[in-house]
Every structure is written in C-alpha cells, then in structure tokens.
Residue, then its C-alpha position, 0 to 999 in steps of 0.5 A: x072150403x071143400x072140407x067144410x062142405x064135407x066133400x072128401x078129394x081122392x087124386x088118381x095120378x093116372x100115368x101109371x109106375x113113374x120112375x125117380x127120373x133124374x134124381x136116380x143118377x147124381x151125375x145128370x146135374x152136371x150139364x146144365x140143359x143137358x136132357x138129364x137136366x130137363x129130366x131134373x126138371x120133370x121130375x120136379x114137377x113130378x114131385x110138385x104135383x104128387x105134394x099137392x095130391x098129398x095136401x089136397x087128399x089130407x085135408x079133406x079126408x080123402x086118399x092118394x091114389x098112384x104108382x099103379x097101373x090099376x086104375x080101376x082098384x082105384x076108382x072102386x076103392x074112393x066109390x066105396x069109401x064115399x059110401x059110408x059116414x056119418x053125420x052127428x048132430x045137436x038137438x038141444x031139449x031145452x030151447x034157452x037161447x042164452x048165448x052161453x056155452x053149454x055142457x053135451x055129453x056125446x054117447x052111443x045108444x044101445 
C-alpha cells in the first residue's frame, strides 16, 4: 500500500553501533538460560528487527539507516532524497476509449 501510494520508508535504527551480541562468542549457547543465552535471544530479535527495516526500506524505495551514532546525517540524507521525483504520466491525443491496449512510445523532449 505505501508503494502504491508512492510514500518511500527510510527506518533510522536510533540505538546506535550495536554489537554482534551472543553470536560473537559460540560457547554462550552452552547454558541454556544462562545470560548469554538471553543475550542470544536479543540478538535475534536485533536480527528480526533490522530484516524488517530491510524489507520495509526495499519495497518502498527507500533506505536503512543504522550502526551509526549520527542521526542527523541521517535525517538529512531521507529529507533530501524526498526531495526530488518524478511523475510520469499519459495523455492519449486521441480519446478512442476502445478498451484495447495501445502502443506509447516514452522519450525525453529537448
């Protein structure tokens, strides 16, 4: 719906550099509900969170914004990508509402 409306997403992840958490020391999945293990499961849910920042940026045409400290960058970066589009649109000369499909040649003028 939102790319169809032609709203572009740009998430900013505003916690910052993370960390790879759990996953950066294998032995932390020895002791289930050990606090690596809870680590494990944050970072997860870390993982889960930045896919759908991916997905959500991807289909709309937009971009992910994160491992950074400089949220303002960021801000700046979709503001001005926002900035500028472009529409195209079809005017056909001739109104014969037929219902067929009709040949358009798309150009630049100059």
């Amino acid at each position: 719906m939102l790319s169809d409306a032609n709203v572009a997403v740009y998430p900013i992840d505003a916690r910052g550099l993370l960390t790879a958490g759990a996953l950066a020391d294998p032995r932390s999945l020895l002791l289930q509900g050990s606090p690596t293990s809870r680590s494990l499961s944050a970072t997860w849910q870390k993982f889960d969170a930045e896919a759908t920042m991916d997905h959500l940026a991807r289909d709309t045409g937009g971009e992910v914004f994160r491992n950074t400290n400089d949220l303002n960058t960021a801000l700046q970066a979709a503001v001005a990508d926002s900035q500028s589009y472009y529409v195209l649109g079809y005017y056909p000369e001739r109104k014969n509402w037929d219902g067929k499909y009709h040949n358009i040649k798309v150009g630049s003028r100059q």
